[in-house]
C-alpha positions in Angstrom: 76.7 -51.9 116.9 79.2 -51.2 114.3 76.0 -50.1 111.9 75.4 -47.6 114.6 79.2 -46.1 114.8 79.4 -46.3 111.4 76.2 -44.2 111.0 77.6 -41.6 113.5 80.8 -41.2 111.3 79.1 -40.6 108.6 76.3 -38.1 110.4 80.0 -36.4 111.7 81.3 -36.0 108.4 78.2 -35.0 106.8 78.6 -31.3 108.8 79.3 -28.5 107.1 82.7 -27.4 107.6 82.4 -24.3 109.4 80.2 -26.1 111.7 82.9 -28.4 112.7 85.5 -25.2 112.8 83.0 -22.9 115.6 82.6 -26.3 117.5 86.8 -26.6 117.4 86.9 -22.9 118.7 84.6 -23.4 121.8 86.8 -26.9 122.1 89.5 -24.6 122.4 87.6 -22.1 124.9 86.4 -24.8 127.2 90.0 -26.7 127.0 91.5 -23.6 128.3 88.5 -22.7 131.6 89.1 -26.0 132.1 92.3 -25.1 134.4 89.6 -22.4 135.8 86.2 -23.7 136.3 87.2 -26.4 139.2 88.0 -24.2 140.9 86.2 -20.7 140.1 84.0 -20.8 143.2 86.6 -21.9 145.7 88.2 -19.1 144.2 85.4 -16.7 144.9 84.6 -18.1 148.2 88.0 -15.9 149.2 85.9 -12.9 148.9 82.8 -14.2 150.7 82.6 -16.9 152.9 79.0 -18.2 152.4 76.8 -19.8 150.2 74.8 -16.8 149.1 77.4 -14.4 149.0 79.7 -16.5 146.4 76.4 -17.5 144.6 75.2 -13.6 144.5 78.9 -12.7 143.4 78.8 -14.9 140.2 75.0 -13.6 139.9 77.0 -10.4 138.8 78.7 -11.9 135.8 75.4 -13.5 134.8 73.4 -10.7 135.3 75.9 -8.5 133.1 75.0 -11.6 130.7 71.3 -10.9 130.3 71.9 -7.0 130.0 74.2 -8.2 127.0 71.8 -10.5 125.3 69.4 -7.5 124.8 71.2 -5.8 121.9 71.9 -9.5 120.5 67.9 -10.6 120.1 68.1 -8.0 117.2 71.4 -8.1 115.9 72.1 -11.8 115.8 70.3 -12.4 112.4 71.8 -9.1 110.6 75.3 -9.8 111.7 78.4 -12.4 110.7 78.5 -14.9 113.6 82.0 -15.0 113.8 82.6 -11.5 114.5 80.3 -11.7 117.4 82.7 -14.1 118.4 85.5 -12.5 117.7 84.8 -9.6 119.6 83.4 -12.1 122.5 87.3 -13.5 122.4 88.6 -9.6 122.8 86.6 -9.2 126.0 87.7 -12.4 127.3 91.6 -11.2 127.4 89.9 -8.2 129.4 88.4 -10.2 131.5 91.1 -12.2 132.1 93.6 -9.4 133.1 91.3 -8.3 135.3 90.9 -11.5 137.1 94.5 -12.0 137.7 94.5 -8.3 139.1 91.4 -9.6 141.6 94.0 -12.7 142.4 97.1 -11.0 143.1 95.5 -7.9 144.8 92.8 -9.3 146.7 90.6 -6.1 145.5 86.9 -7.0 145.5 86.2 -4.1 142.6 88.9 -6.0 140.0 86.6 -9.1 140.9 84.0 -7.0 139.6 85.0 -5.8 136.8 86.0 -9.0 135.6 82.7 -10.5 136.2 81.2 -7.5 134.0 83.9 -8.6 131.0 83.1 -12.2 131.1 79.4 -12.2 131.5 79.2 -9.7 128.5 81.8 -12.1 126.5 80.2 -15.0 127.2 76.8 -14.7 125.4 78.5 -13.0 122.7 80.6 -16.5 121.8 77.6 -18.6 122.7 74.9 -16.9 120.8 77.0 -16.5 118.0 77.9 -20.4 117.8 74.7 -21.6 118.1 73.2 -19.0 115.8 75.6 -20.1 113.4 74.8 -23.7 113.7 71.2 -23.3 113.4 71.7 -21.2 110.2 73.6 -23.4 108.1 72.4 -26.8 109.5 69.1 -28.4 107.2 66.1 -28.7 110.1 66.9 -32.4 110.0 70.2 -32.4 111.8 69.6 -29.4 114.1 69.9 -32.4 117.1 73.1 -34.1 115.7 74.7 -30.8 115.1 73.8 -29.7 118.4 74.7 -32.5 119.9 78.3 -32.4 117.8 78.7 -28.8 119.1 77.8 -29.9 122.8 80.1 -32.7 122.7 83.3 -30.5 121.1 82.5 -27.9 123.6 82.5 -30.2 126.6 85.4 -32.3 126.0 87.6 -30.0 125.9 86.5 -28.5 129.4 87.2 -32.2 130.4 90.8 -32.5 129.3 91.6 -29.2 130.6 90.0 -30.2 133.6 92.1 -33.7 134.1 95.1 -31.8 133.2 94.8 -29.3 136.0 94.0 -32.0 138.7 97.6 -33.1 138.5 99.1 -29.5 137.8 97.2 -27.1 140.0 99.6 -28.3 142.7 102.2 -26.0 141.1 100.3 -23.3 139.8 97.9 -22.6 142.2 95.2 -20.8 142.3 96.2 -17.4 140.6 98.0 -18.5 137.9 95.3 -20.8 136.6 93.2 -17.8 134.0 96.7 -17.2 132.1 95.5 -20.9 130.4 92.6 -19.1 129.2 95.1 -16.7 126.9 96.0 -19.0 124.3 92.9 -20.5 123.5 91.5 -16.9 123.0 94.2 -15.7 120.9 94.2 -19.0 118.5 89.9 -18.7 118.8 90.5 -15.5 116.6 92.7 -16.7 114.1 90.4 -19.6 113.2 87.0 -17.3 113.4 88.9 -14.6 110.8 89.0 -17.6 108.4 85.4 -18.9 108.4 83.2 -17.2 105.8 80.0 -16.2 105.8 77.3 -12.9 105.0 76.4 -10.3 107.3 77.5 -7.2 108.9 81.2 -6.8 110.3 80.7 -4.4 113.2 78.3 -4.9 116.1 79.2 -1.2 116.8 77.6 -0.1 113.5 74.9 -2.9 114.0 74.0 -1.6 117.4 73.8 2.0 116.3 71.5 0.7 112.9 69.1 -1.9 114.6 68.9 -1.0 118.2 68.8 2.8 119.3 65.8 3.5 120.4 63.0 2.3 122.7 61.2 1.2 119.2 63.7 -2.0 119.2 62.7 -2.9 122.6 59.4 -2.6 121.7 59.9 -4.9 118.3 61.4 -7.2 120.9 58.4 -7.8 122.9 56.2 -7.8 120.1 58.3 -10.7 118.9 58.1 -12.7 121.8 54.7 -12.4 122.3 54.3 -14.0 119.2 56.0 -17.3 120.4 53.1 -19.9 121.1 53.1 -21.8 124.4 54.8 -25.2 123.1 58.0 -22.9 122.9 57.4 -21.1 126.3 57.7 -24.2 127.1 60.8 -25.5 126.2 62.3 -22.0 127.7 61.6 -22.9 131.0 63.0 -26.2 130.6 66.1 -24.0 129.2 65.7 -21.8 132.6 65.4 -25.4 134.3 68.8 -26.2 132.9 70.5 -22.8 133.7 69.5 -23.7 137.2 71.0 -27.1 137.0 74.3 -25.8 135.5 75.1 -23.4 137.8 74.2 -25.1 141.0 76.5 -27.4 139.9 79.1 -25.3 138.9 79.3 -23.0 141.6 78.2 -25.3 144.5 79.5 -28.9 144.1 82.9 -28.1 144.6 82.6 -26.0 147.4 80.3 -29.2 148.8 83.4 -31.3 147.6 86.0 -29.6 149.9 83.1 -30.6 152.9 83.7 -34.2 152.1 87.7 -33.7 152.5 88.3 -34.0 149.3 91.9 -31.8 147.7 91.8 -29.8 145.1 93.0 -32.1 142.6 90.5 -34.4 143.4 88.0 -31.5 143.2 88.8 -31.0 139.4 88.5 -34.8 138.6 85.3 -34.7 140.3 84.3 -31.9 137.8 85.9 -34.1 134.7 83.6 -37.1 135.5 80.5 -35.1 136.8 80.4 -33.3 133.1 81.6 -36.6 131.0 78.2 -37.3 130.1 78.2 -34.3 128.0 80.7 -36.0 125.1 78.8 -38.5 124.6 76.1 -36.4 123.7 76.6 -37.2 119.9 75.8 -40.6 120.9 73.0 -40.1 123.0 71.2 -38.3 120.2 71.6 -41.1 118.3 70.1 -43.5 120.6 67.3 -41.5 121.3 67.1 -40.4 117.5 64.3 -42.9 116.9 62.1 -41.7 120.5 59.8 -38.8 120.8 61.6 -35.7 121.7 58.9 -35.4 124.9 59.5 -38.6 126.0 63.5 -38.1 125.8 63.1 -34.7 128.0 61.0 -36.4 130.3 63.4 -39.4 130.9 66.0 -36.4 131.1 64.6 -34.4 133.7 63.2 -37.6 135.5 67.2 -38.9 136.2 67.7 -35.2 137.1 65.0 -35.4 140.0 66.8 -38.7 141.3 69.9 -37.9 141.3 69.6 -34.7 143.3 67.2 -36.5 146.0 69.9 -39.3 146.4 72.3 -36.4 146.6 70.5 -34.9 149.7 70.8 -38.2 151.7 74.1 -39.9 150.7 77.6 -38.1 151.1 79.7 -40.9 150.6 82.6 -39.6 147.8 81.9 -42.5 145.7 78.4 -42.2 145.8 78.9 -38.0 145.2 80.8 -38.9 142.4 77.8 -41.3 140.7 75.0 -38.7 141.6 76.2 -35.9 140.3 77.1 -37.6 137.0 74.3 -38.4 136.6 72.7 -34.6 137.2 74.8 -34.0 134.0 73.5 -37.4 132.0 69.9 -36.0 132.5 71.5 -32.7 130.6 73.1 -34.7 127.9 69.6 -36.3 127.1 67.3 -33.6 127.4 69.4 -30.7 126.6 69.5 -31.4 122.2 66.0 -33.0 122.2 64.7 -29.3 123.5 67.3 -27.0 121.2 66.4 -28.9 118.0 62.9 -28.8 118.8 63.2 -24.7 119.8 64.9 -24.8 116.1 61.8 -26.6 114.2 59.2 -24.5 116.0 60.8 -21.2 114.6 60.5 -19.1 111.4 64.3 -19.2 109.9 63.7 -15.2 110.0 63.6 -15.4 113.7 66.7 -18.4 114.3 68.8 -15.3 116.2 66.5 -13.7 118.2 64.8 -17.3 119.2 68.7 -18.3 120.4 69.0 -14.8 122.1 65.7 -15.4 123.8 66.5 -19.4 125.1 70.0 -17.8 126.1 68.0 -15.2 128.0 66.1 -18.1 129.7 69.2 -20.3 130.3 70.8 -17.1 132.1 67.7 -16.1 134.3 68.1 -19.6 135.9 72.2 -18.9 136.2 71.1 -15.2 137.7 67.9 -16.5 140.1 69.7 -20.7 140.8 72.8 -19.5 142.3 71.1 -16.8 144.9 68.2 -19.2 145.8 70.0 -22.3 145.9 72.6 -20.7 148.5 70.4 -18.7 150.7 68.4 -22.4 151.0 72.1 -23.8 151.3 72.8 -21.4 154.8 69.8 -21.3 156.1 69.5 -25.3 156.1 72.1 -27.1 154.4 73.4 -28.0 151.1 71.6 -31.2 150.7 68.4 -28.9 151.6 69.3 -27.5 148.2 69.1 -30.5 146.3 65.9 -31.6 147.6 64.4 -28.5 146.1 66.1 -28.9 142.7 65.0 -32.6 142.3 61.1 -31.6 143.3 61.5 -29.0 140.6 62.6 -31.5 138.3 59.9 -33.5 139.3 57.3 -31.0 138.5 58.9 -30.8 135.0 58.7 -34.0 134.4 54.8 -34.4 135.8 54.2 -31.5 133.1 55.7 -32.6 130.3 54.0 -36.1 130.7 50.9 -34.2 131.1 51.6 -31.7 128.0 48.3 -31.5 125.5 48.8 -33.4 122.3 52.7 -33.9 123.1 52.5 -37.1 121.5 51.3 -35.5 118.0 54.1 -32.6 118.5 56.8 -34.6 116.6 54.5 -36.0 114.2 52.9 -32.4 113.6 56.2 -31.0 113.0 
């Protein structure tokens, strides 16, 4: 045991140090939504009342997501990561002006617009992260670094989550995106410092690299080059998009169902996304496994969980089961990222991120729309059912994937 900690310390240090500075930025994002995301669909449900119509709502921030990763497939490898991420921070202060117009006006359009702002901003910071990572992280770290990233990026949503179960009391609801502010604002101080090659505007990148229907065609040509084993590993990316914002959107509104307050909402949150720091760990464990194997004991917890979730209500037991949704994340989730990184040619380490962000985003446009029309015409535990037998078929086809056994070795 102490071999094993003492072999994660050193993996830790062994990072490159602007590695360990983009993962203390999204730290710094996540610490700040952390006050938000608890309660972001209760929050929506003001403006519609159903399942569907809060799930289509947030659709429109996705959406405005996948429109935005377009330009990035091209311009991710040409320019400097951090400015995508600086300009991603800029958008976010938009955004979040906007949102407290929506709060304090009621106006439905404000929503929108802030939607719009966010789901353009928040490709641009997460594209430009894990670009960076896979850039100037050697092919045999991609998981640990991923994992590093993951776990930065998710304990601070925790903190900031645990925080605003004992605060939102005297905040309330339309105060809680001003905590957003800060960690923007510091986000851009650190990204100014980290150095690296590349162009400095995405304006001027966007006019050089994509302006005309040429780039969309280069696009397409590109993907169509990508062989089935990575087709693969996008739709368990589209899988997880699903899984993410189900959870996200849905759980707490389920939560309030079960009586519980808002506080306890937002500790609910905290403990249902725990799993996620120790993903660090968890890549060590499973360090030694086939990265097949760890995806299919991933998405095999995944499936369970959500079938116990559609029979047992209890709190307690809601609190177990939908940690564990979240553990089946933390074990698949860098097993399929550093095996997306080892299957692509370094020229093509942006657009391949674009393109699994485009497939992660797909399942946050298509989960929340499905998943809440199944929620009001049947119920909500309807909705899990289907989600666990999709995990299920996942599972039966990764187990079933041709040579997956001589993948590793091959690469």
């Amino acid at each position: 045991m102490v071999h094993f900690f003492k072999k994660m310390s050193d993996d830790t240090k062994a990072l490159p140090l602007g590695v360990k500075l983009i993962a203390f930025v999204l730290f710094l994002r996540t610490f700040g939504w952390g006050f938000v995301d608890p309660f972001f669909s209760i929050f929506v449900n003001g403006f519609s009342a159903s399942y569907a119509g809060v799930g289509g709502l947030i659709s429109i921030m996705n959406f405005a997501s996948l429109i935005a990763m377009l330009p990035l497939m091209r311009l991710a490898d040409k320019m400097k990561d951090t400015v995508i991420m600086r300009d991603a921070e800029l958008l976010y202060v938009f955004a979040i002006m906007l949102y407290l117009l929506s709060a304090f006006t009621g106006k439905l359009p404000f929503l929108v617009a802030a939607f719009i702002f966010n789901g353009i901003a928040l490709p641009l910071i997460i594209v430009g992260a894990e670009t960076y990572i896979r850039k100037y992280t050697n092919p045999d770290s991609q998981t640990k670094s991923f994992a590093f990233y993951t776990a930065t990026n998710y304990l601070g949503w925790i903190l900031g989550m645990v925080i605003a179960a004992f605060t939102v009391q005297y905040y309330g609801l339309k105060w809680m995106f001003l905590f957003v502010l800060p960690s923007a604002l510091v986000g851009l101080l650190i990204l100014g410092r980290i150095r690296e090659r590349g162009l400095r505007s995405m304006l001027w990148g966007i006019r050089k690299y994509f302006h005309n229907g040429h780039d969309l065609g280069a696009i397409l040509a590109d993907i169509k080059k990508l062989n089935s084993r990575t087709f693969f590993f996008l739709i368990l990316s589209f899988f997880d998009g699903v899984i993410v914002m189900f959870s996200y959107i849905f759980i707490p509104l389920f939560a309030l169902t079960i009586d519980l307050n808002l506080g306890e909402v937002a500790l609910l949150m905290a403990i249902m996304n725990l799993p996620f720091v120790f993903s660090f760990v968890i890549s060590e464990m499973t360090d030694r496994m086939k990265s097949m194997n760890v995806i299919a004991v991933g998405l095999l917890v995944g499936g369970i969980s959500f079938i116990l979730l559609s029979i047992l209500v209890a709190q307690l037991w809601v609190a177990v089961l939908v940690t564990m949704t979240s553990v089946s994340l933390a074990i698949m989730r860098p097993a399929y990222n550093g095996m997306l990184t080892r299957l692509t040619p370094r020229r093509m380490l942006g657009e391949i991120t674009s393109i699994n962000n485009i497939a992660l985003r797909m399942g946050y446009v298509v989960g929340p729309v499905l998943t809440g029309l199944i929620a009001d015409r049947y119920s909500i535990q309807a909705a899990f059912f289907a989600i666990a037998i999709f995990a299920f078929a996942l599972t039966a086809l990764t187990l079933s994937f041709k040579g997956f056994e001589a993948l590793q070795t091959e690469i």
